[in-house]
C-alpha positions as CSV (number, residue, x, y, z in Angstrom):
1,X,133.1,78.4,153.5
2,X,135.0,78.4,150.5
3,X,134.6,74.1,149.2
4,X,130.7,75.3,150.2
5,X,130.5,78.0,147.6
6,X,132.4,75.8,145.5
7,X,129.9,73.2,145.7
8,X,128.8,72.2,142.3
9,X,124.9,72.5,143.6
10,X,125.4,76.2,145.4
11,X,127.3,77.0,143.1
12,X,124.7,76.2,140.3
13,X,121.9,78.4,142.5
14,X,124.1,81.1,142.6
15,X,124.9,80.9,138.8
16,X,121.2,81.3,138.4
17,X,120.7,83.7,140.9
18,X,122.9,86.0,139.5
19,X,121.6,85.7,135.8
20,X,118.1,86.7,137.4
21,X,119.5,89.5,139.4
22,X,121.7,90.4,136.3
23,X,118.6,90.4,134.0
24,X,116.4,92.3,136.5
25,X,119.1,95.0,136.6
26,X,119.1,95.5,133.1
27,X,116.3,96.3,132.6
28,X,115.6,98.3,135.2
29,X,118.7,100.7,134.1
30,X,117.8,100.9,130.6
31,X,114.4,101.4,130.9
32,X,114.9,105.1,131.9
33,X,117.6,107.2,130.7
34,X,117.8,108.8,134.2
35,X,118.7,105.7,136.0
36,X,120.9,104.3,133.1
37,X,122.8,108.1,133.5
38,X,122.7,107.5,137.4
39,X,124.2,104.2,137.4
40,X,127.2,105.1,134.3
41,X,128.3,108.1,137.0
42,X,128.2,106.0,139.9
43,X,130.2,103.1,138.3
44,X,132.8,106.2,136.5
45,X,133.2,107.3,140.7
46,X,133.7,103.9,142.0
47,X,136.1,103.7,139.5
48,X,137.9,106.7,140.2
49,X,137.7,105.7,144.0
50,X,139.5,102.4,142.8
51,X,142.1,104.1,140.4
52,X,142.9,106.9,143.5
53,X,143.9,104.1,146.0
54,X,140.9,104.2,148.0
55,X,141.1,100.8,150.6
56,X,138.1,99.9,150.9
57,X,136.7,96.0,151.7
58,X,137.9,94.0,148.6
59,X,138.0,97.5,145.9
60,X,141.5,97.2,145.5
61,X,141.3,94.0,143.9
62,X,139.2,95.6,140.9
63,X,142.1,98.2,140.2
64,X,142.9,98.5,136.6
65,X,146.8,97.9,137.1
66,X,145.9,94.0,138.7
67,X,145.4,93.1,135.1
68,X,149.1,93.5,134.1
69,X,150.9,92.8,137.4
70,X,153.0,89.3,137.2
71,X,151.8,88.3,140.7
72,X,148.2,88.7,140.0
73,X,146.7,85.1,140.7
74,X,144.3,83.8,137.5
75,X,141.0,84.2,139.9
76,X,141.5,87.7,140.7
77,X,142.3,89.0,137.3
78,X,138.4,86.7,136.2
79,X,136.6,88.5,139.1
80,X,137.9,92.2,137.8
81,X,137.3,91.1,134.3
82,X,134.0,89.5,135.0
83,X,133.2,92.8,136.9
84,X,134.1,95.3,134.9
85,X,132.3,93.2,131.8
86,X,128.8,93.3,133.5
87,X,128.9,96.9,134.0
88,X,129.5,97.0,130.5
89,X,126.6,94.9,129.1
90,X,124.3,97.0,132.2
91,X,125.2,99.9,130.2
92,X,124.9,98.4,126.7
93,X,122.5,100.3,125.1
94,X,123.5,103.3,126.3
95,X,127.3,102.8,125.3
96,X,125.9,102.0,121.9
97,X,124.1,105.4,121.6
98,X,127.3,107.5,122.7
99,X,129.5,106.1,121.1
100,X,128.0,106.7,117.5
101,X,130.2,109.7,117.3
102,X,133.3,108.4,118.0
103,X,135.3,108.7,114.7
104,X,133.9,112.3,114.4
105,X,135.4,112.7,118.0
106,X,139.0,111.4,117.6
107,X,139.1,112.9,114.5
108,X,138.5,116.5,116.3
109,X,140.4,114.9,119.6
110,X,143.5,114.4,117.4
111,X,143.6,117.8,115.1
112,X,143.1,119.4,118.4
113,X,145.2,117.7,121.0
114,X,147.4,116.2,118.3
115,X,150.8,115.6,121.3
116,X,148.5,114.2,123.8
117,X,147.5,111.3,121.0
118,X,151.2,111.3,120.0
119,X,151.9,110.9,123.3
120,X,149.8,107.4,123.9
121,X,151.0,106.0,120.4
122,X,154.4,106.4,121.7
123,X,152.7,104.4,124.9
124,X,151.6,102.0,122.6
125,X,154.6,101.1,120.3
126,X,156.7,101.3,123.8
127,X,157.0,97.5,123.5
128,X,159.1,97.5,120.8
129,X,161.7,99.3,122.9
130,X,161.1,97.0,125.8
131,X,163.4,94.0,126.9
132,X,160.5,92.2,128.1
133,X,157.9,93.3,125.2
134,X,155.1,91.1,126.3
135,X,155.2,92.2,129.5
136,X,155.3,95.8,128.4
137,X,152.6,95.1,125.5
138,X,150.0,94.3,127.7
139,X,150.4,96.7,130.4
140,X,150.1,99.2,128.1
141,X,147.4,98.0,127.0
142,X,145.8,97.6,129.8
143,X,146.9,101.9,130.6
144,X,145.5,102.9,127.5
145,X,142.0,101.0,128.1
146,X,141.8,102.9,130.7
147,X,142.6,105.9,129.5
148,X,139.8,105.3,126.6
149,X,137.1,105.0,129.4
150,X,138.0,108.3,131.2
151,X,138.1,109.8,127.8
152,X,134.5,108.9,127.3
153,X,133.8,110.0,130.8
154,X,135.2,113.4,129.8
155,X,133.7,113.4,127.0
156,X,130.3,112.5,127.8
157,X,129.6,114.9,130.8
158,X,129.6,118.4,131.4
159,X,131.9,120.5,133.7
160,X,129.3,120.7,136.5
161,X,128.6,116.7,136.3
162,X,132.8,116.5,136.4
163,X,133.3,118.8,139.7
164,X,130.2,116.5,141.3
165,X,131.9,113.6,140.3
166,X,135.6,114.8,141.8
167,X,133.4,116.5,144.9
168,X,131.8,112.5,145.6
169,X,135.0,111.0,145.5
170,X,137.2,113.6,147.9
171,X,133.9,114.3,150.1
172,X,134.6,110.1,150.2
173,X,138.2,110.3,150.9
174,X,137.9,113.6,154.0
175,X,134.6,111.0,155.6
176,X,137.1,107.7,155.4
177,X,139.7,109.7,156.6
178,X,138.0,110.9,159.7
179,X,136.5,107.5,160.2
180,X,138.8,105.4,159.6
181,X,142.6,107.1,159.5
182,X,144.3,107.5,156.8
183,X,145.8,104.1,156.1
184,X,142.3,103.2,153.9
185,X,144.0,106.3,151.5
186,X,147.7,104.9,151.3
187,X,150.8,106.1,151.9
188,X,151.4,109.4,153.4
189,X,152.9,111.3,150.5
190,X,149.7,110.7,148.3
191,X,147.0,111.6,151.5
192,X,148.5,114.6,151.6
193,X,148.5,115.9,148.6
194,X,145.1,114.3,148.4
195,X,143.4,116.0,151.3
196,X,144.9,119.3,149.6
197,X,143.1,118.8,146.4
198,X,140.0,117.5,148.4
199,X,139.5,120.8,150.3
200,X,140.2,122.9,147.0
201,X,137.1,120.8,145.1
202,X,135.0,121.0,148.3
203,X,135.5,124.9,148.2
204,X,134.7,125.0,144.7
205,X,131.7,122.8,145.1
206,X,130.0,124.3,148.0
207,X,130.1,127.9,146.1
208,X,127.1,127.3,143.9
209,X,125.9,124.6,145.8
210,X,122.7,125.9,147.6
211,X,122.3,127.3,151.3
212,X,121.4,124.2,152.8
213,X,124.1,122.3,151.8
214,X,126.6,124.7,151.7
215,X,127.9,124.4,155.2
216,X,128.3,120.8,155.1
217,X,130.6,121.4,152.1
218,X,132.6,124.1,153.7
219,X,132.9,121.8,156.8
220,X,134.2,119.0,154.9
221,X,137.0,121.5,152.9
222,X,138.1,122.5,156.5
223,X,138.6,118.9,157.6
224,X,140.5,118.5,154.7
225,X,142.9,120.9,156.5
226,X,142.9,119.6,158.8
227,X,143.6,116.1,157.5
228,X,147.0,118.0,155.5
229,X,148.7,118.4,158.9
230,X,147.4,115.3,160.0
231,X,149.0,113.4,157.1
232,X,152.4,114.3,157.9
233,X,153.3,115.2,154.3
234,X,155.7,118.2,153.9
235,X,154.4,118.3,150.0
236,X,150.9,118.6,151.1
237,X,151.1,121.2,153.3
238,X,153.2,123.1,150.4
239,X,150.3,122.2,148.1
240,X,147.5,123.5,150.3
241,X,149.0,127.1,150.5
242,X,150.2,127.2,146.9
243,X,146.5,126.1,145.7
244,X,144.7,128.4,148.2
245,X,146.9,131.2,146.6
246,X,146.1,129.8,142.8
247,X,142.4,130.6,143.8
248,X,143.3,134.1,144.3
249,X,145.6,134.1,141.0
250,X,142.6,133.3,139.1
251,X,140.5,135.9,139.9
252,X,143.0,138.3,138.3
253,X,143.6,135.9,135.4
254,X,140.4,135.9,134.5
255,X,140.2,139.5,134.0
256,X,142.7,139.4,131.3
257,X,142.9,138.8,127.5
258,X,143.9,134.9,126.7
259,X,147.9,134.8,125.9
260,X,148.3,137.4,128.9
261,X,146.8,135.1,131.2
262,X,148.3,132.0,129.7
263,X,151.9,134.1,130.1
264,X,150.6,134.7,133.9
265,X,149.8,131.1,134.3
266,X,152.9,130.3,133.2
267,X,155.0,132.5,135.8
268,X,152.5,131.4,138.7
269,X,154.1,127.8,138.3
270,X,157.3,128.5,138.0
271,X,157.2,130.1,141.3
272,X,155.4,127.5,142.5
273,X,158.3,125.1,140.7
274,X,160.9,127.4,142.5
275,X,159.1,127.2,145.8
276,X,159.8,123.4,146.0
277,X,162.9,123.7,144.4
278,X,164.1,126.4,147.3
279,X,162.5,123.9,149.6
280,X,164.3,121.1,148.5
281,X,167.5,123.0,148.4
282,X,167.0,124.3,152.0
283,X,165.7,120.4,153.2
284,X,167.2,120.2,156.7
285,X,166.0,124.0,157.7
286,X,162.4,124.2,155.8
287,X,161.5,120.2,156.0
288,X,162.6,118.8,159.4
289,X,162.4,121.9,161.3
290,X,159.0,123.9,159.4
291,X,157.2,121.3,157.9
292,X,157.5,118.1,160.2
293,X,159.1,115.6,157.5
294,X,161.8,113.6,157.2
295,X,164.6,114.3,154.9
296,X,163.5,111.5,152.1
297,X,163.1,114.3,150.2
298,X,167.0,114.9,149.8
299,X,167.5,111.2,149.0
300,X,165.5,111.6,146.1
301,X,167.5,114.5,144.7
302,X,171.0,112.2,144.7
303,X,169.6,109.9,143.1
304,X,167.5,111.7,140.3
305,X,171.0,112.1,137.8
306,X,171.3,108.8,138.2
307,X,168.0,108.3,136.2
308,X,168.7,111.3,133.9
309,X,172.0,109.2,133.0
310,X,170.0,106.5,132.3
311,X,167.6,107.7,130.3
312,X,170.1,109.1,128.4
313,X,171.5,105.8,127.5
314,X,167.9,105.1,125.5
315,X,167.3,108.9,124.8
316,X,164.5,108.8,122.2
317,X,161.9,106.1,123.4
318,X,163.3,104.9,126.5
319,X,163.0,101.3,128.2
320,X,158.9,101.0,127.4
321,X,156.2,100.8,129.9
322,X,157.0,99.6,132.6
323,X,160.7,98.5,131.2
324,X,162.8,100.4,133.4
325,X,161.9,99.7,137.1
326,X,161.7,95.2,137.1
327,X,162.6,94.5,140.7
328,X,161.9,91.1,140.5
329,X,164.8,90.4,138.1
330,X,167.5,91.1,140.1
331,X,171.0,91.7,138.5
332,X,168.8,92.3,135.1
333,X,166.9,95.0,136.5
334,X,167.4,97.9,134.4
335,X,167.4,99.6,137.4
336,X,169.3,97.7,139.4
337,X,172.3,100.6,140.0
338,X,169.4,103.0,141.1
339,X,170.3,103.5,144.9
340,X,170.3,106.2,147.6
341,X,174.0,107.0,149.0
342,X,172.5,105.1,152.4
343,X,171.5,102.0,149.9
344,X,167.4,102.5,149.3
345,X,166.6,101.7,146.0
346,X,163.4,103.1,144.6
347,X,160.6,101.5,143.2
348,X,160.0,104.6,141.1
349,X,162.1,107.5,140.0
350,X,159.7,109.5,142.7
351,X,159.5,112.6,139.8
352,X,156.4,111.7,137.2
353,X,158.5,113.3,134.6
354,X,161.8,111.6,134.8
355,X,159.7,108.1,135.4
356,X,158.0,109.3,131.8
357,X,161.4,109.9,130.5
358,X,162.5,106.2,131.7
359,X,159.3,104.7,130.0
360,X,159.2,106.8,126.8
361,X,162.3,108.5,126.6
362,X,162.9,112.4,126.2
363,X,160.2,112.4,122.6
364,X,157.7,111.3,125.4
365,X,158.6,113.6,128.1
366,X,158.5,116.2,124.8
367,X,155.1,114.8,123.8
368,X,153.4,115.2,127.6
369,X,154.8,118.8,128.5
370,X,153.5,120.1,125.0
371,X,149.8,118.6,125.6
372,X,150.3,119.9,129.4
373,X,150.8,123.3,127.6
374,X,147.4,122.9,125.4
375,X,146.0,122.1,128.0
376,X,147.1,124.7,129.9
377,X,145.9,127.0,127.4
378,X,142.5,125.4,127.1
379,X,142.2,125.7,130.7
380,X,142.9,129.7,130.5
381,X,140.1,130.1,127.7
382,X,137.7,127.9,130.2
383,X,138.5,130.4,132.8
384,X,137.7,133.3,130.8
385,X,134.6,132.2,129.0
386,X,133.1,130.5,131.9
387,X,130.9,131.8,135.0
388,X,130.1,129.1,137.4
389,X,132.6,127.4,140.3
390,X,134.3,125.0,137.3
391,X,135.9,127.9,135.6
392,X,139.1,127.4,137.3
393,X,139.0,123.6,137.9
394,X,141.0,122.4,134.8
395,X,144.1,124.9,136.5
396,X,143.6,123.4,139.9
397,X,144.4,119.8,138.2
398,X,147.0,121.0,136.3
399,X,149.1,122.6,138.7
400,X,148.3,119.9,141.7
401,X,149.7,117.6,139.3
402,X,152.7,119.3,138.6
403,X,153.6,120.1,141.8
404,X,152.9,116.4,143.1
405,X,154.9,115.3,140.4
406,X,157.8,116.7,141.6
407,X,158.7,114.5,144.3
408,X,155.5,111.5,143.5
409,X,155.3,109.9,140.3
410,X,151.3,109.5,138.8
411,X,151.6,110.7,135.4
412,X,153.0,107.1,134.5
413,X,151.1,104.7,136.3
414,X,146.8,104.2,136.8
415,X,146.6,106.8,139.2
416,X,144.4,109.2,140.1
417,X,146.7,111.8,139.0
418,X,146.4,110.0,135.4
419,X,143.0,109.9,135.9
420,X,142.1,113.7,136.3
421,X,144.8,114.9,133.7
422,X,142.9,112.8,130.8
423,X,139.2,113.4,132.5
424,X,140.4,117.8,132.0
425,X,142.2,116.6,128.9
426,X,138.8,115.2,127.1
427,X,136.4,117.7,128.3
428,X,138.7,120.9,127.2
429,X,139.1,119.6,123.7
430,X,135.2,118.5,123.6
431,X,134.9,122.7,124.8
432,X,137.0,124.0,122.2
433,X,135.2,121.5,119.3
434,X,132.2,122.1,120.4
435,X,133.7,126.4,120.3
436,X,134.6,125.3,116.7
437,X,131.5,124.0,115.5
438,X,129.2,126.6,116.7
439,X,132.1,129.5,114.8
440,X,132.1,127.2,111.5
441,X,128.1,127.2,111.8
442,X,128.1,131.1,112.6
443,X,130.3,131.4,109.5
444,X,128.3,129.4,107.5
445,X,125.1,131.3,108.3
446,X,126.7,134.6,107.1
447,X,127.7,133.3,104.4
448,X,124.5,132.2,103.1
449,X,122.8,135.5,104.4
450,X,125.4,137.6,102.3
451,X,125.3,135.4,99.3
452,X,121.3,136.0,99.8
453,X,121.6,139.8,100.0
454,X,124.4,140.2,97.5
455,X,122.6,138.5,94.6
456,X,121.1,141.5,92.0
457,X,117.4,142.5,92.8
458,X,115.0,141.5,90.3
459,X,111.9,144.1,89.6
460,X,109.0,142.9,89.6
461,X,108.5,142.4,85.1
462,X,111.4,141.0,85.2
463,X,110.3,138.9,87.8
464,X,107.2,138.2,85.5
465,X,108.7,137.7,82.2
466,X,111.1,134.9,83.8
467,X,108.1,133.1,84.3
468,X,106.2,133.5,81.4
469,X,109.6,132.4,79.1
């Protein structure tokens, strides 16, 4: 099949094929805003499919990460590329009209969110740190273009078109899941926490959603549920009660001026910290005997100082992306000494903070707990000020992803976890820009009423002689 395809003849016709099919498409989305809208959200939830791990046929061979990975052969990293360049050029024109504002955007992205941006130029220096800079150079790279697409995403669409997005791609994961296991989702320690956030969005989806559809929403968060004990993962089944009891957290925050509910925030997730913590403390009680799961959990936690230890032997900028953890080079692995008491050594430092801290050293994990904390904040304002079921989704992502990033690592890699911290990121600072510009205008308008109102009064032969002088 594959010398056929290969043939120089078909593979002329195809060539030609395509460029008709390729032509035909273009215009079709560009001759309508609607469809050229339509097809820019489905390609952003494919591609957050693709980013999450979803299994799918032949989608894992378009993630992001393939294009920096030393075993990726030469004709998968053309067919990503070539993919991801023709959705591109489909979506030309409208690229080109919303992107006009994008110096007027970073300059408002960085004097508001000013640590998350220092955070990703620390990303992109990391190669100077690195032992194997090229290496580090283009997979960071490679992070950060991604990174600029789900900025745009956030950017570009509202809250509503966000939770519909995030609803598509866990109502997705819960259908594949009861089709299909949960092998087609990964490993068990991300389905779990997975099908925890999926029934949190589904819940929030089918509460404005109307009556018709509302069931079938409902019925999908409860499979999601069911899908937690399912998975097997102790950390999901934590996740689902401490998100469930978020829900109800919010309702009280939102009643409440902005620092107090920021403080409140703030306490809720160090309980929820100290919850794990006391779970992780008590492992062979709470995880084996209550929660179904195996003690990995412990192994992680005897070998965690040994990666504090070794960040602290490049404290400020660490090892560089993707410098630290080299398993392919043996002896030189930085990581090499990185091992369980019963000899397991990690891929990962299993904590999203500490693998930070090996990547960008303790100014990094500085930088990303400061934006967290903006974030944070803007998430407590978006509560407050807003009505509809996305009020408290920014603070459902933000604490799913600290909790998961206790024992998981997705803060470091293109994961989903990445994925939905910089999608909230972008559309929190677009909020509190778009909050600024409509105060500055406000301003402005009084300003020119009172200078209006505040100039003398002029009678009416005065009035007169100015105009005969």
């Amino acid at each position: 099949m594959k010398e056929l395809i290969l043939h120089p003849l078909i593979l002329t016709l195809l060539f030609f094929a395509g460029s008709v099919y390729f032509v035909i498409g273009f215009q079709l989305i560009n001759s309508n805003n609607r469809w050229s809208k339509l097809f820019e959200q489905t390609c952003a939830t494919v591609l957050l499919m693709i980013i999450g791990g979803v299994c799918v046929g032949l989608m894992h061979k378009f993630h992001p990460r393939a294009l920096s990975l030393r075993t990726t052969t030469l004709p998968t990293i053309s067919m990503t590329l070539a993919t991801y360049s023709v959705c591109l050029v489909l979506l030309a024109p409208r690229l080109n009209n919303n992107l006009k504002d994008g110096v007027y955007v970073f300059s408002y992205f960085l004097k508001n969110n000013l640590f998350f941006c220092g955070y990703i130029l620390v990303m992109l220096l990391s190669f100077s740190f690195s032992n194997m800079p090229g290496y580090t150079f283009k997979a960071s790279i490679v992070h950060i273009g991604v990174t600029l697409v789900l900025i745009y995403i956030g950017k570009q669409y509202s809250w509503k078109e966000l939770l519909a997005m995030l609803t598509w791609y866990h109502g997705i994961a819960v259908i594949l899941f009861l089709v299909f296991g949960k092998q087609y989702l990964g490993h068990k320690n991300y389905v779990g926490p997975t099908m925890a956030l999926s029934a949190i969005i589904l819940y929030l989806w089918s509460v404005d959603v109307s009556k018709k559809y509302k069931l079938i929403f409902m019925s999908l968060a409860t499979l999601a549920v069911v899908f937690v004990q399912q998975a097997e993962s102790g950390m999901g089944k934590a996740l689902i009660f401490i998100l469930i009891c978020l829900l109800g957290c919010l309702r009280f925050l939102k009643r409440l001026p902005p620092r107090i509910a920021f403080a409140c925030m703030g306490v809720f997730l160090a309980i929820a910290v100290s919850l794990l913590i006391l779970i992780t403390e008590n492992a062979e009680y709470i995880i084996v005997e209550k929660l179904g799961k195996d003690m990995t959990l412990t192994g992680r936690t005897l070998f965690w100082p040994l990666i504090v230890d070794a960040i602290n032997r490049h404290p400020l900028f660490g090892y560089g992306y993707g410098g630290f953890w080299q398993d392919w080079r043996g002896a030189d692995n930085p990581a090499f000494n990185i091992r369980a008491p019963n000899g397991y050594q990690p891929p990962h430092s299993h904590n999203g903070f500490l693998d930070i801290g090996v990547n960008f050293g303790w100014i990094g994990v500085s930088l990303f707990i400061l934006s967290l904390l903006v974030n944070i904040y803007y998430g407590v304002l978006h509560l407050i000020r807003t009505k509809d079921a996305t009020a408290g989704l920014p603070l459902v992502i933000f604490t799913w992803l600290i909790i998961t990033n206790y024992t998981e690592t997705s803060l470091v890699a293109i994961s989903s976890g990445w994925a939905f911290y910089v999608l909230m990121t972008a559309r929190l600072t677009m909020d509190v820009v778009a909050k600024n510009t409509s105060d500055d205008a406000h301003i402005q308008k009084t300003l020119a009423f009172e200078s209006t109102s505040s100039s003398p009064e002029i009678s009416a032969t005065e009035d007169r002689n100015h105009y005969i002088d």
